[in-house]
N, C-alpha and C positions, 0 to 999 in steps of 0.2 A: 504494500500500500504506500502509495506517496504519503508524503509531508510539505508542504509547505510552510518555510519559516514564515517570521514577520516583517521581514525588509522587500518579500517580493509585494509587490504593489498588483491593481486588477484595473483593468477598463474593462467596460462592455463587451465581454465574448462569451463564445460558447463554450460552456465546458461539460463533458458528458461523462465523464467519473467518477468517483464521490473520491474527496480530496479533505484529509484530515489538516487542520490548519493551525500555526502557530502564532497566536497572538503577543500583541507586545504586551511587556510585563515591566511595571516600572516598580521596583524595590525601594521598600521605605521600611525604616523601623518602627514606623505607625501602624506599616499595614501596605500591601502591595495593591495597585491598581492594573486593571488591563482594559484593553476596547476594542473598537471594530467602529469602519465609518464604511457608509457605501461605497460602491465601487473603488474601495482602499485595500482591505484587509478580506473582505467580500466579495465578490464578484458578479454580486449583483445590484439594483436600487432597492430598500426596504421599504413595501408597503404595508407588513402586517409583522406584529409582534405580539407572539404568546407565551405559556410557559405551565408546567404542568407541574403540580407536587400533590403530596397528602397521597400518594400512592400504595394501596394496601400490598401486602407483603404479598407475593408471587401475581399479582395482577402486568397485564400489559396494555401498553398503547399502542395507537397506530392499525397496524395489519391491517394496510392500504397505501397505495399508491398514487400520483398524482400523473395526468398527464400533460400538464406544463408548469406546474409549480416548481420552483427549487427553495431547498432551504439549507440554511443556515444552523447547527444546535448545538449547544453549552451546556454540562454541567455545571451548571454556579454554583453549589452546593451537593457534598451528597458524589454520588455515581449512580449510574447505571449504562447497560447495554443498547447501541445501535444495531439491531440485524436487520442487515439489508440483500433483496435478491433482486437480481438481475430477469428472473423467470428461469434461467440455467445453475448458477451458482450462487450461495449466500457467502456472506462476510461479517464476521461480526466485531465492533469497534467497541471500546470500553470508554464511557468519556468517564474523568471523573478529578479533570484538573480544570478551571475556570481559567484557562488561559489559553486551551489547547477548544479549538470547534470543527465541527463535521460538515462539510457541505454535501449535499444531497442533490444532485440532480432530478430533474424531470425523471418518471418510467421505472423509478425503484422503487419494490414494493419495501416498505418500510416498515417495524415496530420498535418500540421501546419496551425491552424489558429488564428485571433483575435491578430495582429501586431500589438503593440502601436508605435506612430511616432517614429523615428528614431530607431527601435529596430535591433539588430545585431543576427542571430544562428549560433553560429559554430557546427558544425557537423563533425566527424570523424567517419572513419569506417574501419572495419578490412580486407575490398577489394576494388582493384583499380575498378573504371566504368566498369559493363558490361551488357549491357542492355538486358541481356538474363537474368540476375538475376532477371528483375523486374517482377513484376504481377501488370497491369492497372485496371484489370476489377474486381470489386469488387464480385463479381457472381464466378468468374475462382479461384479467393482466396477461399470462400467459400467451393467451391467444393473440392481444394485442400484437405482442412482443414476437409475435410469429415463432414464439420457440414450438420444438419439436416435441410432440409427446410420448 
């Protein structure tokens, strides 16, 4: 899996991988700060910001797909799992540093599982809600995706 540090910079392009990303982390003995600005640290423009806690012990999110949404997600607190399939192969990514974020392309079926108490995801993405974007059924994505059965 790539990495991207935090000195590479983004415009406007496409990118069709899910690319683990390292944000800058400015050290204080107060307390360390990190961020992400559009098309900087992102690779996209941010029109919608959410973020998901209170998550009971073995439940999951997600398990669904977008087909043009990309996102953005951060463990700010906490960890848990990104497993993501292509409709051939899955991958599964561990966040569980607030400095470190996962971008998600369009067409991956995606969920979040495996919550440690109190964990925090934010999530951003480069379209407001539209629930015609989504694909529920893992069989419909597949098919999508023209994989082989």
């Amino acid at each position: 899996m790539k990495l991207l540090d935090e000195t590479k910079k983004y415009h406007e392009k496409v990118m069709t991988e899910p690319l683990l990303i390292q944000l800058p982390k400015i050290t204080d003995p107060r307390g360390n700060l990190s961020f992400f600005q559009n098309n900087n640290q992102i690779p996209f423009e941010i029109a919608r910001t959410y973020w998901i806690y209170d998550v009971p012990g073995g439940e999951a999110r997600g398990s669904h797909a977008f087909k043009e949404q990309k996102e953005f997600i951060i463990a700010l607190s906490g960890s848990f799992d990104v497993v993501l399939n292509d409709g051939e192969k899955e991958i599964k990514f561990t966040l569980n540093r607030s400095y470190y974020g996962l971008y998600v392309p369009p067409m991956y079926w995606r969920s979040l599982e495996n919550f440690s108490t109190n964990s925090l995801a934010l999530i951003v993405s480069d379209k407001n809600f539209d629930s015609n974007d989504y694909i529920r059924d893992f069989q419909i994505f597949k098919n999508r995706k023209g994989c082989i059965q």
